[in-house]
C-alpha positions as CSV (number, residue, x, y, z in Angstrom):
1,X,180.2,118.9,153.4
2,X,181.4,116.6,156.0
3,X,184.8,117.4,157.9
4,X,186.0,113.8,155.9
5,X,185.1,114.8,152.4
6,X,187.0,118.3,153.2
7,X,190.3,116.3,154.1
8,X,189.9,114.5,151.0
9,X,189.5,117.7,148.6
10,X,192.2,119.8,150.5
11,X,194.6,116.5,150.4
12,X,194.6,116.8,146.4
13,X,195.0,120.1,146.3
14,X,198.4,119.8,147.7
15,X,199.2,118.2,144.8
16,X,197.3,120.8,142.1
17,X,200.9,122.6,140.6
18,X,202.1,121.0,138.7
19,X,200.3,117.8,137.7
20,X,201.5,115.8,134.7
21,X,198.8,116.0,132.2
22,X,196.9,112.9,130.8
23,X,197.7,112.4,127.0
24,X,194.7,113.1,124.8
25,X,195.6,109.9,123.0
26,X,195.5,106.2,124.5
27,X,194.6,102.9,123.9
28,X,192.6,102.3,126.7
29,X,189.6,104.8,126.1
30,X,186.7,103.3,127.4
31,X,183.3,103.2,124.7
32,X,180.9,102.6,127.2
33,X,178.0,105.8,127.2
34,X,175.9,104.7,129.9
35,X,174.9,107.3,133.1
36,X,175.8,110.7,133.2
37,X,177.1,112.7,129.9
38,X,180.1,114.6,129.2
39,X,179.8,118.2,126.4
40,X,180.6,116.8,123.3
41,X,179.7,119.9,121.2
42,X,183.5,120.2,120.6
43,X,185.1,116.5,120.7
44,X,188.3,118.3,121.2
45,X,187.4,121.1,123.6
46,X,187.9,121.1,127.1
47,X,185.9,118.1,129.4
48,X,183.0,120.2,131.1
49,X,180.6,117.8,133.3
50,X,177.6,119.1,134.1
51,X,175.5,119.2,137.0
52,X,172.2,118.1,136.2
53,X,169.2,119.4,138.4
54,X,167.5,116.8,140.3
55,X,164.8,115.1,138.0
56,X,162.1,115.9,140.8
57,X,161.5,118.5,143.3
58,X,163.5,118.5,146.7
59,X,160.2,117.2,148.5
60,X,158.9,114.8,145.5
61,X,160.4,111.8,147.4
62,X,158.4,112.8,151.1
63,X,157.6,111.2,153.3
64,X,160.4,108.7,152.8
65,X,163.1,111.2,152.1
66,X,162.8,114.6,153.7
67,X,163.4,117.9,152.2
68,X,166.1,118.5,154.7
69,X,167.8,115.5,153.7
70,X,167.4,116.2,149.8
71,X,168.6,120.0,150.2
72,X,171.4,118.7,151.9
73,X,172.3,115.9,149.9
74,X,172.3,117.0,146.6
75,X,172.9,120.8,147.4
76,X,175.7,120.4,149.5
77,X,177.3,116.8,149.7
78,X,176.4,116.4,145.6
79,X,177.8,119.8,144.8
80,X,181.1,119.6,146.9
81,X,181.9,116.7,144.8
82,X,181.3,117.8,141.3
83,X,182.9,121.1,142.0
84,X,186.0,119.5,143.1
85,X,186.1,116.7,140.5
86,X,185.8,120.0,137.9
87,X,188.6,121.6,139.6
88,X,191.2,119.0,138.7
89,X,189.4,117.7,134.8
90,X,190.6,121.5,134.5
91,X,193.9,121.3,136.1
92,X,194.5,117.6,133.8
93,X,194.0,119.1,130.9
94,X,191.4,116.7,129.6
95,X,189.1,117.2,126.8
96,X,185.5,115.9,126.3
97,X,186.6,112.9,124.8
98,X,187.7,111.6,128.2
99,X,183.7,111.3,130.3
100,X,183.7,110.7,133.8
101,X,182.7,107.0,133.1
102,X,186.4,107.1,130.9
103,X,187.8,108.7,134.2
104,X,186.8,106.1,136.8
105,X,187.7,103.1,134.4
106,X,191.0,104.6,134.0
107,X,192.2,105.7,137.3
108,X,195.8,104.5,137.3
109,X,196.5,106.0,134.1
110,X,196.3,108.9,136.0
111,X,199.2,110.9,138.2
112,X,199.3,109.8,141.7
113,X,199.1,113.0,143.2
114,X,195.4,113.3,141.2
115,X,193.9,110.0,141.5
116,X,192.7,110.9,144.8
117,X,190.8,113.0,144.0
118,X,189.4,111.6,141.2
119,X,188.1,108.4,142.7
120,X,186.2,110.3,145.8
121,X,185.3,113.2,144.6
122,X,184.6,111.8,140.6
123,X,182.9,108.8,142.4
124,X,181.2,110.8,144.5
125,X,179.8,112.9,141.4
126,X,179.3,109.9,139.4
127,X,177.4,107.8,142.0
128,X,174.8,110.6,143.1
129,X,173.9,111.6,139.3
130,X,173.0,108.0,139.0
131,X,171.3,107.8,142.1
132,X,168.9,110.9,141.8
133,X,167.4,108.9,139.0
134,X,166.7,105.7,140.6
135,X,164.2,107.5,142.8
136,X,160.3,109.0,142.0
137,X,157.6,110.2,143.6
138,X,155.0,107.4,143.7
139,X,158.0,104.7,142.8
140,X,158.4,101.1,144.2
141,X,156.5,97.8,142.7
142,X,159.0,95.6,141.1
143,X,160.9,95.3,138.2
144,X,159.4,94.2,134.5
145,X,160.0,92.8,131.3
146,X,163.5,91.6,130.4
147,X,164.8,92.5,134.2
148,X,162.8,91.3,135.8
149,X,163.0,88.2,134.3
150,X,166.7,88.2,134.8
151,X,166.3,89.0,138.1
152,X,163.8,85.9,139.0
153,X,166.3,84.1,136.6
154,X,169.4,85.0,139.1
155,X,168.1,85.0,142.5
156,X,165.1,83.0,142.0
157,X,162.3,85.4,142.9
158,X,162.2,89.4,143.0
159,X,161.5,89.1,146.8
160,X,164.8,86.9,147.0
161,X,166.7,89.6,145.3
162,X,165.2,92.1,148.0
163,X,166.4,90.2,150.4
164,X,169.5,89.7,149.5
165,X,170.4,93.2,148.2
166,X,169.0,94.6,151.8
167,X,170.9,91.5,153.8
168,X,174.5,93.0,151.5
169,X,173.7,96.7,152.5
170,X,173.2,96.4,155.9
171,X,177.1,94.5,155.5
172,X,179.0,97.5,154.6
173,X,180.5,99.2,157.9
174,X,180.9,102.7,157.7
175,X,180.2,104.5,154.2
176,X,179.8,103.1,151.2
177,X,177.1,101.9,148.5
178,X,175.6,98.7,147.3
179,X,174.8,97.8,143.6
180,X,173.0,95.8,141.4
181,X,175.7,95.5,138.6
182,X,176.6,93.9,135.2
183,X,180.0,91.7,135.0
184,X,181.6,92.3,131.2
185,X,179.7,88.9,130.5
186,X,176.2,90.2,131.2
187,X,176.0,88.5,134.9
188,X,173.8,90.3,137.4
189,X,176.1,90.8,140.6
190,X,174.6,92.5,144.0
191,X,178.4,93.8,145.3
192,X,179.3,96.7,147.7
193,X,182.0,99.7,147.5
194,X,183.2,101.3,150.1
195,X,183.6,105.3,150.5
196,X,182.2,106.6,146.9
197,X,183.7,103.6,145.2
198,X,181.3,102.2,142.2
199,X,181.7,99.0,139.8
200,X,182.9,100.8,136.8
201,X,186.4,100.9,139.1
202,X,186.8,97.2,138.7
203,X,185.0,96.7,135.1
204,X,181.5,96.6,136.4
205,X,178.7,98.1,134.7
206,X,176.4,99.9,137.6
207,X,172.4,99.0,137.0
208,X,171.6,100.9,139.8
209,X,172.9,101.7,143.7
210,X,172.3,103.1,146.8
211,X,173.7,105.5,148.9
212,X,174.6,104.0,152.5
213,X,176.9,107.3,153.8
214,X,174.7,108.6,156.7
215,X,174.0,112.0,155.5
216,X,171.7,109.9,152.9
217,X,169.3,109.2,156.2
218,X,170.7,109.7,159.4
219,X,168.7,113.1,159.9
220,X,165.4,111.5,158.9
221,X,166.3,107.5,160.3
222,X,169.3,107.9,162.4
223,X,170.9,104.6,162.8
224,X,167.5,102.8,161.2
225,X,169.8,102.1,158.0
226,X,166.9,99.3,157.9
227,X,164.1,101.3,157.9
228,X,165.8,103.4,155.3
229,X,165.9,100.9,153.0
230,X,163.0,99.4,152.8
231,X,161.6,103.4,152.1
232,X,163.8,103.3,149.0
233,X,162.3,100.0,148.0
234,X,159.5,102.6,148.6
235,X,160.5,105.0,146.1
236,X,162.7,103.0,143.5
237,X,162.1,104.4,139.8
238,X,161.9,101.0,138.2
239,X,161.4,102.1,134.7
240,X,164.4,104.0,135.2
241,X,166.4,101.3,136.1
242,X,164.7,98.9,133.3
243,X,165.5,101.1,130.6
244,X,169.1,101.7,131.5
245,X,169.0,98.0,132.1
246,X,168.0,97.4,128.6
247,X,170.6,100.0,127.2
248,X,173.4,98.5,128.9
249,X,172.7,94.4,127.4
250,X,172.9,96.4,124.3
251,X,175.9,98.6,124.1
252,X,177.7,95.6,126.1
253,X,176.9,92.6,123.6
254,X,177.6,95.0,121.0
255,X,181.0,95.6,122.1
256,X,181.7,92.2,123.4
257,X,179.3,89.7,122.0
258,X,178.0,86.7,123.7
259,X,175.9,84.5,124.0
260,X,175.8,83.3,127.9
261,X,172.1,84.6,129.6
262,X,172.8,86.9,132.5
263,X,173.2,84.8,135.7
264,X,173.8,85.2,138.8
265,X,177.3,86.0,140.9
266,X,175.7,86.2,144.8
């Protein structure tokens, strides 16, 4: 864990006693049940969020992300996060109706003092579990069926999108992420975040993103941010990313219909 994400955990646990609790009850409760899953064995028991294994082994992704990098990544970097997140869902009192995806849609209906901690260290958790799966062993190619035919539809050509999505990550100065997103009405949007930031914070749907903090390459590339991403062009799990694409057109014309063709917002 980087002396950064320390700061950031030990400046929200100033703040741990006492913390106003959430209430169980609101009218802003989000529906959506895309990426990573909260327990709901007990819908009014206590919010646990797992941490999933990674879907491959720590050298599955070689040679175009080490070993090193994945051990560290996910063991360390990945871990720090989720334990801290679980820390203060604990000390909030919330219960398994309220997922992670609820938490990050709803940050300022949370205390001050917590939301902190929350938005890096939940980001942070969110972002990575998402992540993990956007990558296999023998990955890359492009994108099929329904997105990929948005995609060509948006951007005009998969190797435009490339481009494009490349020309926005090598933008963001510093740490951050860059997405491939869903607006509320269904437009494909390439956008940036910085820090562990995602879309859901400003009512995007994340289709997939990737990780542009330094410990993601820097032992393997070093400042070849570049060469880094054209290995995870390398690696991409595009069936992954279609199938969550396909899930999300779903649950989001279900809950707000339209009939508008996904476009895109460059």
């Amino acid at each position: 864990m980087t002396r950064r994400e320390w700061l950031w955990i030990s400046a929200g646990a100033l703040f741990f006693c006492p913390l106003q609790t959430l209430p169980q009850n609101t009218s802003r409760r989000n529906k959506n049940t895309s990426g990573p899953r909260a327990s709901t064995e007990q819908d009014s028991g206590p919010l646990i969020i797992p941490f999933n294994p990674l879907p491959y082994d720590p050298d599955a992704l070689e040679p175009f992300i080490s070993r090193e990098i994945m051990d560290l990544h996910y063991g360390r970097h990945h871990a720090g996060y989720h334990q801290a997140l679980q820390e203060m869902v604990t000390r909030l009192n919330l219960n398994s109706r309220q997922n992670i995806q609820w938490i990050l849609r709803n940050l300022d209906a949370f205390p001050e003092e917590a939301r902190m901690v929350l938005r890096n260290q939940g980001g942070g958790h969110y972002n990575h579990e998402l992540f993990w799966n956007c990558m296999k062993r023998n990955g890359g190619g492009r994108p099929i069926d329904e997105l990929g035919n948005a995609i060509s539809e948006a951007f005009g050509s998969y190797e435009d999108f490339q481009k494009l999505f490349i020309q926005h990550s090598m933008s963001v100065f510093g740490s951050g992420w860059c997405w491939l997103s869903l607006t509320p009405d269904l437009k494909l949007h390439i956008e940036t975040t910085p820090n562990q930031d995602n879309p859901l914070m400003h009512g995007h749907t994340p289709i997939f993103g990737v990780d542009l903090w330094e410990h993601a390459y820097y032992l393997q590339y070093q400042n070849r941010r570049n060469d880094y991403l054209d290995a995870f062009f390398k690696i991409i799990n595009w069936d992954f990313i279609c199938e969550r694409y396909r899930k999300l057109i779903a649950e989001i014309s279900t809950s707000h219909p339209i009939t508008q063709r996904p476009v895109s917002t460059r």
